[in-house]
C-alpha positions in Angstrom: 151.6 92.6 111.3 152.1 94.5 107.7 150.0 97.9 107.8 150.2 99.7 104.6 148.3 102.3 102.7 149.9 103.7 99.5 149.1 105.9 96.4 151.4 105.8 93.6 150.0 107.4 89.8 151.8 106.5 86.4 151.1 107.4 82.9 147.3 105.9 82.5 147.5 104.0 86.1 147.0 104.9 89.9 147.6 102.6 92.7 145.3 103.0 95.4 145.6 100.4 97.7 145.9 99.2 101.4 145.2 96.5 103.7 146.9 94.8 107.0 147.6 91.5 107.5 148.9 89.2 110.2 152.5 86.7 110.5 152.3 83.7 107.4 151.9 84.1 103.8 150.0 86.9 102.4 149.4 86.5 99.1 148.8 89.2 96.6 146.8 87.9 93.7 145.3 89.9 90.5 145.9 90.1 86.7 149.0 91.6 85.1 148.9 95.3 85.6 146.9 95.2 89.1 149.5 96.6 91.1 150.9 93.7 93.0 154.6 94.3 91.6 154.6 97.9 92.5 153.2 97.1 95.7 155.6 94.9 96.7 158.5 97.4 95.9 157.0 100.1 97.9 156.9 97.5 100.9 161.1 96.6 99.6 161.5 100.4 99.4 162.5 99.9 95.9 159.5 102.6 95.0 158.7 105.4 97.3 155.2 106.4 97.0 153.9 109.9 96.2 151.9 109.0 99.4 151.1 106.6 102.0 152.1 105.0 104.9 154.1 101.2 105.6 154.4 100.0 109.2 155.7 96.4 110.1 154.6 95.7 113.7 155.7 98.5 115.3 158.1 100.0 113.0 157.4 102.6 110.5 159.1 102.2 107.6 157.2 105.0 105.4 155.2 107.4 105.9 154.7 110.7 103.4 153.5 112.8 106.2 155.8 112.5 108.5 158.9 112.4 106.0 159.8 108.9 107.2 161.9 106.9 104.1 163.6 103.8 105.5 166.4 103.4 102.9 165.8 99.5 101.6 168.8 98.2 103.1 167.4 99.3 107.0 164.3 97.7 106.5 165.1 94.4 107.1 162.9 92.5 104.0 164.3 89.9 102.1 162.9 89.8 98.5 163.2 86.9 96.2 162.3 87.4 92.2 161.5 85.5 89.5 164.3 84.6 88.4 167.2 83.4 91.2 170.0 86.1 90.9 172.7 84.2 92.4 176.1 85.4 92.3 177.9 83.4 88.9 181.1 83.2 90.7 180.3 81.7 93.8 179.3 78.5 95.1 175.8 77.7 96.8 177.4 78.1 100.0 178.9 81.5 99.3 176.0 82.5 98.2 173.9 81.7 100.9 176.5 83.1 103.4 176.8 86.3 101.3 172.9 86.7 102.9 174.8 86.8 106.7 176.1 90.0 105.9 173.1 91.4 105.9 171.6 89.9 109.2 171.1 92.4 112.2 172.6 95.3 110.2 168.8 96.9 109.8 168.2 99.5 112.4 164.2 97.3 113.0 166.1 93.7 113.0 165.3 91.3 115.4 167.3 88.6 114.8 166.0 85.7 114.5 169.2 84.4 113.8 168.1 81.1 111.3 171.1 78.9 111.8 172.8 77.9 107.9 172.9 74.1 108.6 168.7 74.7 109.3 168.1 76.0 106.4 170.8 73.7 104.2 168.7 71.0 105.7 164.9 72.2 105.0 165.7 73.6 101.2 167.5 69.8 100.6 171.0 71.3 99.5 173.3 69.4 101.5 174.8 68.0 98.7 175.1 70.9 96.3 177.0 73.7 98.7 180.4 73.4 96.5 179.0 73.9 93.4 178.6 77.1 91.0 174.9 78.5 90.1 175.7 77.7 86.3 175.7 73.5 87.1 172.5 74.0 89.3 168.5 73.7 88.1 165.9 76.3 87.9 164.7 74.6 90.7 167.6 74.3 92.9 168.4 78.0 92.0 165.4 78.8 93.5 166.0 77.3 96.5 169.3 79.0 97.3 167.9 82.8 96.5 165.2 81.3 99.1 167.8 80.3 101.1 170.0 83.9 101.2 167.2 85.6 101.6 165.9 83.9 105.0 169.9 83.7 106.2 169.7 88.0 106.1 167.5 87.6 109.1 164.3 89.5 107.7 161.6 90.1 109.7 159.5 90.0 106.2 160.1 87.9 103.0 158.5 89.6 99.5 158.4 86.7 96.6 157.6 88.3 93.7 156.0 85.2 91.2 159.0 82.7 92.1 158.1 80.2 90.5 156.9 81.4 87.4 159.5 80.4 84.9 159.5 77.1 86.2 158.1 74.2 84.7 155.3 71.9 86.6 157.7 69.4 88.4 160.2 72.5 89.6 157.5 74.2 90.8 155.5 71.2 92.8 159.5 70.7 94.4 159.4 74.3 95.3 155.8 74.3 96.8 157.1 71.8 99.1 160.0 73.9 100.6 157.7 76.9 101.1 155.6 75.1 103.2 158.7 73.7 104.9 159.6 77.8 105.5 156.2 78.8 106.1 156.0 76.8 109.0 159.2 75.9 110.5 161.0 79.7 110.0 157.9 81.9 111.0 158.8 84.8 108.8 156.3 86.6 107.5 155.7 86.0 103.5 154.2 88.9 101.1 153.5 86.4 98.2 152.6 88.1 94.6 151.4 84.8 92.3 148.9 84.6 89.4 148.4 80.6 90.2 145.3 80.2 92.2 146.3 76.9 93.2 149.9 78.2 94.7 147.9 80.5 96.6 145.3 77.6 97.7 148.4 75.9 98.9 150.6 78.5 100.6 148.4 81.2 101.8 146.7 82.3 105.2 145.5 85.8 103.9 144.4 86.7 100.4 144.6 90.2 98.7 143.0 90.0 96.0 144.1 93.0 93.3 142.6 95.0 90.1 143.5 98.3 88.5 145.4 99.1 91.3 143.0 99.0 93.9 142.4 96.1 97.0 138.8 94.4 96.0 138.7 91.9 98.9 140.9 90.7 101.8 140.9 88.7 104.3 141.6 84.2 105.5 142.3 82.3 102.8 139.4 79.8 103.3 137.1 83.2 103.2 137.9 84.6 100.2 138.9 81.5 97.7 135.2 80.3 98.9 133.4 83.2 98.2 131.3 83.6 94.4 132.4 87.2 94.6 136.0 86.6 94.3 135.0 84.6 91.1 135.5 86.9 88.6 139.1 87.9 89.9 140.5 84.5 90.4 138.9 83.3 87.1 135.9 81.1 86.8 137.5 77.5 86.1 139.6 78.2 89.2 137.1 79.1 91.3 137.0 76.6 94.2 137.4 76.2 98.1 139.7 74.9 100.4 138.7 73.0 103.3 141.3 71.2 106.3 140.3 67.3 106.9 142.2 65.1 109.6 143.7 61.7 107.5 142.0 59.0 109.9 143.6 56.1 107.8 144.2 53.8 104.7 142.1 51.4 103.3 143.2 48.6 101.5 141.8 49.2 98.2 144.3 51.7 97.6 141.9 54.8 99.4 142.7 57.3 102.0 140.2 58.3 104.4 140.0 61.7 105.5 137.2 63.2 108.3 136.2 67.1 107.3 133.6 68.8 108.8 130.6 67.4 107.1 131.8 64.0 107.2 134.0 61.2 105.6 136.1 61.6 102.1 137.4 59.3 100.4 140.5 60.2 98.2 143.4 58.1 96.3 146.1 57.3 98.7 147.6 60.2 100.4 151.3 60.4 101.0 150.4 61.1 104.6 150.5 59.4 107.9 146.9 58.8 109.9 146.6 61.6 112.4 148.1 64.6 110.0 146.1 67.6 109.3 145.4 68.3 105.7 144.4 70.9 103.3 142.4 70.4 100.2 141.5 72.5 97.3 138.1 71.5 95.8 137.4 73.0 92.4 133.6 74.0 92.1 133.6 72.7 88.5 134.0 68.9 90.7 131.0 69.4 92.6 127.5 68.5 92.5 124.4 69.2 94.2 121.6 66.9 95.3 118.6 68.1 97.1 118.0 64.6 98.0 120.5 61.8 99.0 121.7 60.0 96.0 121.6 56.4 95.5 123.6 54.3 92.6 126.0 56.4 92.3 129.8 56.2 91.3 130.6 58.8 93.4 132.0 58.1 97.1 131.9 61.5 98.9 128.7 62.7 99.5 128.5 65.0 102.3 125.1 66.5 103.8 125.2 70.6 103.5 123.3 73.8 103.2 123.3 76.9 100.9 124.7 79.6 102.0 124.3 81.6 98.5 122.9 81.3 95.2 125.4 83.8 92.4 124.1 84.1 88.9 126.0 85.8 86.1 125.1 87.1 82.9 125.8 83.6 81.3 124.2 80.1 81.7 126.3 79.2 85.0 125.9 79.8 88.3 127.9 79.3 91.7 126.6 78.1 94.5 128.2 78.5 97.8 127.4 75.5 100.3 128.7 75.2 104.1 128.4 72.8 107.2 129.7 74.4 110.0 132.9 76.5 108.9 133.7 74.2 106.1 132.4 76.2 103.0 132.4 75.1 99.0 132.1 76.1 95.6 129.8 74.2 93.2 129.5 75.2 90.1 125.9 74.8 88.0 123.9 76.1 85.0 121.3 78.5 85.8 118.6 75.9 84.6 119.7 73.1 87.1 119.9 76.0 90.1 115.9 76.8 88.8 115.1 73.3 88.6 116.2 72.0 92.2 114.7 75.7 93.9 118.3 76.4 95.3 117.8 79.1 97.7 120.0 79.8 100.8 119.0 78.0 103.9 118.1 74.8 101.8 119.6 71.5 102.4 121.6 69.7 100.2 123.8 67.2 99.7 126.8 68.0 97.7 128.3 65.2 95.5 132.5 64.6 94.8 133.9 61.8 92.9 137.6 60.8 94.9 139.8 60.8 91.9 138.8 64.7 91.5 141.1 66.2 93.8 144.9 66.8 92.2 147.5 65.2 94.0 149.0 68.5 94.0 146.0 70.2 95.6 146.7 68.3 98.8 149.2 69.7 101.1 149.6 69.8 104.9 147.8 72.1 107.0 149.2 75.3 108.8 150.7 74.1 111.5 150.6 77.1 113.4 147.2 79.3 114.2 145.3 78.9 110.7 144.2 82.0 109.2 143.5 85.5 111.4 139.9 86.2 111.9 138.6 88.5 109.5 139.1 91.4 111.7 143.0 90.9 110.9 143.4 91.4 107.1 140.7 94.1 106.3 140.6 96.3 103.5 141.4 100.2 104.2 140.5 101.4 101.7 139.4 100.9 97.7 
């Protein structure tokens, strides 16, 4: 558990800002200049607040009150940047060992003791340990400050935007290898990223971030689903993201998924039957239907009920629709919201053509417990 409340003033900015959140990937999301950068440094110790207080589980690791400063090297947190900042002069393998030297010097370590050839073998660079940074890819890079920062034995990983300065394919390889770490390692990610659908992918909890100042918190599923987090994570990003069990394969080339309202039908997943999967549904791909439609191109059409009706100052609307704990995003004009009387409590039936879900919003489910109730990532203050 990350408990943290900290106050920080520049010229023309103040950071206000605290929450706690549970073991996985917190993400930190919010526009350039919210605060997540500095954030993450007071966590690393890089920054020390004019006030506040950081405690990871039960170690405190600042507090202004009490005169508490753990210098960054006793904290235990491994940090990976944008950009890799490997070592020129050695090879992956020195590089990844140089991490060891770190591992259970920390006065709060508790070694978890990640063995090399574990994490050689989940980041996929077997075959690159002899060779020098400079004949290595952005991607692969990457994957070896990953790997020297888990091998220091943290007991908290801060990624500041790692996978900003790579291009589409690098980054989809990367996304993969979190997900590999998020699970199989356990250590706790702070994740600061400006991609809603990294986020969508990686996260359990989500901070979301402006002027310096927490404006919601709490399970991923919660917050990405909800029409007030709109505005922050931008509307043609606003969306949900739902977990559906693949039941199987058809032979026309579709998978077939079972979600809480019902079948989906989606291109082909690169999964086997059985595996628990996570989807992120844009709101701009759904429609609504207050009656079940017929002759229809469409294949999903799952039976639901408003849970809220958001209307801007502009022609749109969102519309926020659940069965059971599965919650979406659909995204209407104002006139078509009038026409079809959508009110909360109504029945609907919300309409999603297959081929609208990106291959790359489709990734395998936490494994482990799936988001902390809300009780667990609540703001503490604005």
């Amino acid at each position: 558990m990350l408990d943290l409340r900290v106050r920080h003033g520049f010229d023309g900015f103040t950071l206000d800002a605290g929450f706690a959140a549970a073991d996985g990937v917190t993400a930190l999301f919010g526009r350039s200049g919210s605060g997540k950068t500095t954030l993450v440094n007071a966590v690393a110790g890089l920054l020390r607040p004019q006030a506040g207080r950081i405690a990871l589980e039960d170690t405190v690791l600042f507090d202004s009150a009490r005169g508490i400063d753990r210098p960054p090297h006793r904290r235990c947190i491994g940090y990976v940047f944008q950009d890799a900042r490997l070592f020129p002069h050695m090879t992956v393998q020195q590089n990844l060992t140089y991490g060891r030297r770190f591992a259970g010097r920390g006065a709060v370590s508790q070694s978890r003791g990640v063995a090399l050839a574990r994490i050689v073998e989940l980041l996929g660079l077997g075959d690159r340990l002899h060779r020098l940074p400079a004949a290595l890819s952005g991607g692969e890079k990457q994957r070896v400050a990953l790997g020297r920062a888990i091998l220091s034995d943290p007991r908290l990983l801060l990624m500041d935007e790692p996978l900003a300065a790579l291009d589409e394919p690098r980054k989809a390889e990367i996304l993969t290898y979190l997900e590999r770490l998020r699970d199989e390692t356990r250590v706790p990610i702070l994740y600061v990223s400006h991609s809603v659908a990294e986020i969508a992918r990686l996260a359990t909890t989500v901070v979301l971030m402006d002027r310096g100042r927490v404006v919601m918190a709490g399970p991923a599923e919660q917050v990405l689903s909800d029409p007030d987090a709109a505005p922050a994570l931008g509307l043609r990003e606003a969306g949900a993201i739902i977990t559906a069990r693949l039941e199987g394969h058809d032979t026309d080339g579709l998978s077939r998924l079972r979600s809480p309202a019902g079948l989906l039908w989606l291109p082909r997943v690169d999964a086997a039957a059985g595996a628990l999967l996570r989807l992120r549904i844009l709101a701009q791909d759904v429609m609504l239907a207050t009656q079940a439609p017929v002759g229809i191109s469409a294949l999903n059409v799952l039976p639901m009920t408003v849970a809220s009706v958001r209307t801007g100052d502009g022609p749109g609307a969102l519309v926020q629709v659940q069965s059971g704990d599965m919650r979406l995003l659909a995204r209407v004009t104002n006139r078509s919201a009038r026409a079809l009387g959508l009110a909360p409590g109504q029945a609907v039936f919300a309409v999603l053509k297959a081929v609208s879900v990106a291959r790359g919003d489709i990734a395998g489910a936490l494994s482990g417990p799936a988001a902390p109730p809300p009780g667990q990532a609540d703001i503490l203050g604005s």
